[in-house]
C-alpha positions as CSV (number, residue, x, y, z in Angstrom):
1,X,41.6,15.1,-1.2
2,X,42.0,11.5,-0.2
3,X,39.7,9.0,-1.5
4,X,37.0,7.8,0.9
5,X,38.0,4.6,2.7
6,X,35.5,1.4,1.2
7,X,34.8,-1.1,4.4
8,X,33.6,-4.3,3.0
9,X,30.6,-6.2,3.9
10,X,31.5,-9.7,5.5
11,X,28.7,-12.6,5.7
12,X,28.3,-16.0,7.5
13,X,30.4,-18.6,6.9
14,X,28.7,-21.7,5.7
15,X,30.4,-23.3,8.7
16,X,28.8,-20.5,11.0
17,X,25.5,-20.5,9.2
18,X,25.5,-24.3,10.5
19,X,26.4,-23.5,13.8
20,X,23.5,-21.2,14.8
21,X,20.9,-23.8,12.6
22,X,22.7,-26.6,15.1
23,X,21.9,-24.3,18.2
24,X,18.6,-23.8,17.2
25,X,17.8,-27.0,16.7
26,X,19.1,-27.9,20.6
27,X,16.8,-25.1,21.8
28,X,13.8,-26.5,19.8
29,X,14.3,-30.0,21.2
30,X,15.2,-28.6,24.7
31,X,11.8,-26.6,24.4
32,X,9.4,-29.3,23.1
33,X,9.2,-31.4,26.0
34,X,8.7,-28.7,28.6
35,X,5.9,-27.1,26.2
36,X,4.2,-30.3,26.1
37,X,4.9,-30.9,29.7
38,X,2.6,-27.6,30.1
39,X,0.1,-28.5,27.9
40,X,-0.4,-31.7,29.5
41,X,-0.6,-30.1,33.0
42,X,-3.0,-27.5,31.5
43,X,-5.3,-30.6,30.2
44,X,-5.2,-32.6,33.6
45,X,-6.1,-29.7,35.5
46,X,-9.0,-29.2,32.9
47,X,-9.9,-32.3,33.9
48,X,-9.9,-32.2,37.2
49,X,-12.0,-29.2,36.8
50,X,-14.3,-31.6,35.0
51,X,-14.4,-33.8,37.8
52,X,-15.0,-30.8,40.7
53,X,-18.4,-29.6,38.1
54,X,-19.6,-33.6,38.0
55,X,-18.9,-33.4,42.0
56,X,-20.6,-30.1,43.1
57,X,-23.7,-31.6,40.4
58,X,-23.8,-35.0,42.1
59,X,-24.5,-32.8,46.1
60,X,-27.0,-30.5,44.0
61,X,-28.8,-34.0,42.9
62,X,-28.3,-35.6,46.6
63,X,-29.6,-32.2,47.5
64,X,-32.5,-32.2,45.5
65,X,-33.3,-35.9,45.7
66,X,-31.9,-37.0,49.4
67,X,-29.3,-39.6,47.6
68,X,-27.3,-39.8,44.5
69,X,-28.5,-41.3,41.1
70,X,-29.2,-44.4,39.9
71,X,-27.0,-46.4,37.7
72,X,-30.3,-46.5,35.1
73,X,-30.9,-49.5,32.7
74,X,-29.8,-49.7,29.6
75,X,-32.8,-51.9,28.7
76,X,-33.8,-49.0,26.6
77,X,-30.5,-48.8,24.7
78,X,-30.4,-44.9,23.4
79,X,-32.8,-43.8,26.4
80,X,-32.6,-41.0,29.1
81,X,-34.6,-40.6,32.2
82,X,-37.8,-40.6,30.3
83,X,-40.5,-42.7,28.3
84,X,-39.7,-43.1,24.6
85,X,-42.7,-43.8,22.4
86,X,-40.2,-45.4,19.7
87,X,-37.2,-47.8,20.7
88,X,-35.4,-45.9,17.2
89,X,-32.8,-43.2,17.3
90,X,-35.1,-40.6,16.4
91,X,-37.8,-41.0,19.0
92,X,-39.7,-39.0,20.5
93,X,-40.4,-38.4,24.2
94,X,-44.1,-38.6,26.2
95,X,-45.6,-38.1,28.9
96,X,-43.2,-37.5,32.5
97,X,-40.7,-38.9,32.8
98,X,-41.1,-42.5,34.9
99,X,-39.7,-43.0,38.4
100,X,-36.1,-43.3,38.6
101,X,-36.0,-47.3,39.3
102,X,-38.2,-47.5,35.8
103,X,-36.2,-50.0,33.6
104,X,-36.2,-47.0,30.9
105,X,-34.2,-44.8,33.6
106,X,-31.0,-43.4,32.2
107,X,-27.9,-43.2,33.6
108,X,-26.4,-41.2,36.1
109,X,-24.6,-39.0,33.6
110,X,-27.9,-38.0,32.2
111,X,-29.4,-37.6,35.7
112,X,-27.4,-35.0,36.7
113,X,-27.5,-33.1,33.4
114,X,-30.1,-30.0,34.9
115,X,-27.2,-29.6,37.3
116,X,-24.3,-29.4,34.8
117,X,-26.3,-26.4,33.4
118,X,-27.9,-28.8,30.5
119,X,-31.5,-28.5,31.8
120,X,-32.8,-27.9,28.1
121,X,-31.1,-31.0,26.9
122,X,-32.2,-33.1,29.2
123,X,-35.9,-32.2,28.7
124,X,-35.3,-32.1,25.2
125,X,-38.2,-34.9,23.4
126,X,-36.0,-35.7,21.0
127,X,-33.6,-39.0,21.3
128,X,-31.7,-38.0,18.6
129,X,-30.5,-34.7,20.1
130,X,-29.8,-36.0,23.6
131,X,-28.0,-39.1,22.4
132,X,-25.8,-36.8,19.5
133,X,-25.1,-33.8,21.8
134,X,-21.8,-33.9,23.4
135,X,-21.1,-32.7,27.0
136,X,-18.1,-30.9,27.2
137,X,-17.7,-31.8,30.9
138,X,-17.7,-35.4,29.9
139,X,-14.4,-35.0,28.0
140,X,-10.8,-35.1,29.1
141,X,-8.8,-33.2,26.8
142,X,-5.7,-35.3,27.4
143,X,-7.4,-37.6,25.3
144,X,-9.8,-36.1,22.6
145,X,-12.0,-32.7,22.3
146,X,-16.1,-33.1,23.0
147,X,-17.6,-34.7,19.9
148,X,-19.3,-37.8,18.6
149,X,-18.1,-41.1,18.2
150,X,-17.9,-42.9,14.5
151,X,-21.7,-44.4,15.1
152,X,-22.9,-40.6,15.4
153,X,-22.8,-41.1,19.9
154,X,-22.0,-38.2,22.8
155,X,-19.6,-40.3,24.8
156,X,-18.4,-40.1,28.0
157,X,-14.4,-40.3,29.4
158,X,-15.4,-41.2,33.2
159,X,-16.9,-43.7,35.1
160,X,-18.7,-44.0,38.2
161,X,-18.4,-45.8,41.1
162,X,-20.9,-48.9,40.9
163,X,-18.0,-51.3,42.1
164,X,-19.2,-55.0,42.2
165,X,-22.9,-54.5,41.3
166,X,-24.5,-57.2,39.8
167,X,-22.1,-59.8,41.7
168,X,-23.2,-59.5,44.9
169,X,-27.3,-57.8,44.0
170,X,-27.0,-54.2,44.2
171,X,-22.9,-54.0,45.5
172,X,-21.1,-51.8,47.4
173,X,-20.3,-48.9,45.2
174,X,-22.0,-45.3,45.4
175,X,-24.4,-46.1,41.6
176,X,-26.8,-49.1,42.2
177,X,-28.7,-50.6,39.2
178,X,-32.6,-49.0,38.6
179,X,-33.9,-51.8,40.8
180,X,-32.0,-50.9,43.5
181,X,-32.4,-48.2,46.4
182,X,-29.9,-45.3,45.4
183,X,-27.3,-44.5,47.9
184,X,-27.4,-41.9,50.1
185,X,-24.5,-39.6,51.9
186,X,-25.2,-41.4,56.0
187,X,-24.9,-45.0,53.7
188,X,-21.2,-44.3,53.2
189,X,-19.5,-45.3,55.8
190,X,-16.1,-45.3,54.8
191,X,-16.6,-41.5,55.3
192,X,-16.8,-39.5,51.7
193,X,-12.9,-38.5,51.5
194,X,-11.9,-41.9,51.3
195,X,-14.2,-43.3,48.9
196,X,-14.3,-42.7,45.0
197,X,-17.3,-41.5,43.3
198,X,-16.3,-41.2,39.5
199,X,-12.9,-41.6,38.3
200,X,-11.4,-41.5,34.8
201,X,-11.8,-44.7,32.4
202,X,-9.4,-47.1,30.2
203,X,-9.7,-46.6,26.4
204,X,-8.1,-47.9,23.5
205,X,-7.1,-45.4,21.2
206,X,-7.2,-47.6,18.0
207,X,-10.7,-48.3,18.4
208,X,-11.8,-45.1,20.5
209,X,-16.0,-44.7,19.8
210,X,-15.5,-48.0,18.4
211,X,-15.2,-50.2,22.0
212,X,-17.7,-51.7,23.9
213,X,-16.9,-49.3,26.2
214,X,-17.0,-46.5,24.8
215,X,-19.6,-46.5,21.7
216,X,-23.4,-45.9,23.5
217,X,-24.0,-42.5,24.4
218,X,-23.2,-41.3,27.7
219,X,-27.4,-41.4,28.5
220,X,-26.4,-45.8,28.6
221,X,-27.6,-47.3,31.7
222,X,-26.1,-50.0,34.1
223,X,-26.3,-53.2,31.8
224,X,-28.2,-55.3,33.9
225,X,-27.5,-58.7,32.0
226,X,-24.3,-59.9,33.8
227,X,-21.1,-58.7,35.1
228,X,-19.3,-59.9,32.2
229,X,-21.3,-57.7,30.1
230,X,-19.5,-53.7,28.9
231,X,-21.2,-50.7,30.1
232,X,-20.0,-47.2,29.4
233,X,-20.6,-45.0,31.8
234,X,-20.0,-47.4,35.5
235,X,-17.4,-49.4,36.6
236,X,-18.5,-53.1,37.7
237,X,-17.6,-56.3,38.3
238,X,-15.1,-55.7,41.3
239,X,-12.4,-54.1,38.9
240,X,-9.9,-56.7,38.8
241,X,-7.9,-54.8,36.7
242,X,-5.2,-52.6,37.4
243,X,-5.6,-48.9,36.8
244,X,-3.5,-48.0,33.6
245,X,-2.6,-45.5,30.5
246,X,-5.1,-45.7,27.4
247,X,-4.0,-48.6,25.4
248,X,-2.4,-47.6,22.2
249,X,-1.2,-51.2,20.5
250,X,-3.3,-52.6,18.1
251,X,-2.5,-56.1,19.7
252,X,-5.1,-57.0,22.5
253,X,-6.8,-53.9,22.2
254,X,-10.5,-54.4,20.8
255,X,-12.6,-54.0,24.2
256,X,-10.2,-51.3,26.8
257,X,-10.3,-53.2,30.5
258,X,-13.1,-51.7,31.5
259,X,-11.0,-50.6,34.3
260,X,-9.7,-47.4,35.5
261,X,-7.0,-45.2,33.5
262,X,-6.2,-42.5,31.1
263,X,-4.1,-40.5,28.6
264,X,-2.7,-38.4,31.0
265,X,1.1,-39.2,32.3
266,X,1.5,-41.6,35.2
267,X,-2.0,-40.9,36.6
268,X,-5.9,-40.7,36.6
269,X,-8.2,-38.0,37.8
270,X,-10.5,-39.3,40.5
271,X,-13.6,-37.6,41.9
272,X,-14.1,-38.7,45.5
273,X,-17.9,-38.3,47.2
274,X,-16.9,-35.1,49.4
275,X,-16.1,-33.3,46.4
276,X,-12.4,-33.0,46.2
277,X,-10.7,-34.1,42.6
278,X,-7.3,-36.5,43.2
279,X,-4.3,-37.6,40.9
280,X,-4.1,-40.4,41.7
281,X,-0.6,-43.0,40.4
282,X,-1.4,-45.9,37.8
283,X,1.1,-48.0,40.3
284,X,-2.0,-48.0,43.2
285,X,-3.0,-51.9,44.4
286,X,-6.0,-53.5,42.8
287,X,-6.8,-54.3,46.6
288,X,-6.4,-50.4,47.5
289,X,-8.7,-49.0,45.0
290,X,-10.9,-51.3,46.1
291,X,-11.2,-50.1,49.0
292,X,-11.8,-46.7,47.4
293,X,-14.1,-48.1,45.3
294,X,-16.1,-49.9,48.6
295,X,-18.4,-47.4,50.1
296,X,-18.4,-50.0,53.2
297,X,-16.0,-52.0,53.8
298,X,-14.7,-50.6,57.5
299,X,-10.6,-51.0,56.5
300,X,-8.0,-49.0,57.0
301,X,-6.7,-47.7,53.9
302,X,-3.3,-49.0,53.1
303,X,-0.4,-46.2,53.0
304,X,-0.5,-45.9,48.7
305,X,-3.9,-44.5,49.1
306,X,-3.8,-41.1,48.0
């Protein structure tokens, strides 16, 4: 009987064994930019969902109230809409909550809160809670998850629209200072699609919760001192500076531009008063978004206007 035939078993060569480990490591790199590019489409779209919950909370407050909110003051530093019997962190609340040109009005971003589903926070007594409870709708995932800053603040990522308040009395964006009448829909006379009512702001990342711009809670009021002055949740001063990607250099980069930009690629989110949420490009003219930013100014948009 013949003997059984042996086969013999034949491995990779290390040659081969290189090969496939090469070809892996083509697909790997080939795959990493498109699964970032996905990730950062799934965050900007998160964000413009942000936006379109800030939007349908600013009608429900012009519902409600016959105009939009008030810039605030910030001439109580840490306070919200209401009277704080202690100017510390850990105050307490009394009383109703004053008229909404009071100097101790907060700012829009805590105005809106019952209409963001935050009714309990913002009747909550407590400073401390309000001021170290983070909105999730207030942060762009591009650029950080909701949480506090280093000095214990909720921020904010956005900005409204209060344009070149302060340089010219009240201005000519859609949030006035507390001293000011607030801004109804039939005052925009630009028409609502073609003017901007909160739009993503420029950070730098080396000193993100750090910056002027960034480090008061997102309750912070219109700072009523002078345009030069940093406030954190409106955009002032005419906005001479071009929109523009978060800063990351360490060089330059202590107070942002207190401008208009973001982490995401190319672009910032911008809510516009009708509702609708925009991308819209970093390469846009200061004189354009201006324009945007101008709830009256009678131009014709120029043709990079998104």
């Amino acid at each position: 009987m013949p003997a059984p035939l042996s086969r013999s078993r034949r491995g990779f060569t290390l040659i081969e064994l290189l090969v496939v480990i090469a070809i892996i490591a083509i697909l790997i790199g080939l795959l990493l930019p498109a699964v970032q590019k996905v990730r950062e489409a799934a965050a900007r779209m998160k964000c413009q969902n942000n936006l379109k919950q800030m939007g349908i909370a600013l009608h429900a407050y012009h519902d409600a109230n016959n105009a939009f909110p008030g810039g605030g003051s910030n001439n109580e530093v840490y306070g919200g809409n209401q009277t704080w019997t202690a100017s510390s962190l850990n105050g307490t609340a009394t009383g109703t909550p004053p008229p909404w040109n009071s100097a101790f009005s907060g700012g829009w971003a805590f105005q809106i809160l019952p209409y963001l589903e935050q009714g309990n926070l913002y009747s909550n007594t407590s400073q401390l809670v309000i001021c170290s409870t983070p909105v999730p709708v207030y942060f762009c995932p591009s650029r950080r998850s909701p949480g506090l800053t280093p000095n214990g603040m909720a921020s904010i990522d956005y900005y409204a629209n209060a344009y070149n308040s302060y340089a010219s009395g009240p201005g000519n964006g859609l949030i006035r200072p507390y001293n000011y009448p607030r801004v109804g829909m039939l005052a925009i006379s630009d028409g609502t699609s073609n003017t901007i009512a909160i739009a993503e702001k420029n950070l730098c990342i080396p000193t993100i919760g750090n910056d002027p711009t960034d480090g008061p809670s997102y309750t912070w009021g219109m700072d009523f001192g002078n345009p030069g002055n940093w406030d954190t949740t409106t955009l002032t001063n005419n906005h001479n500076f071009n929109a523009q990607a978060d800063l990351k250099a360490n060089s330059g980069c202590s107070q942002g531009t207190h401008g208009i930009g973001s982490s995401h690629t190319g672009v910032f989110n911008a809510l516009y008063a009708d509702g609708s949420v925009k991308s819209v490009q970093f390469s846009i003219s200061i004189n354009t978004l201006q324009l945007l930013l101008n709830i009256s100014d009678g131009s014709v948009l120029p043709s990079d206007a998104p």
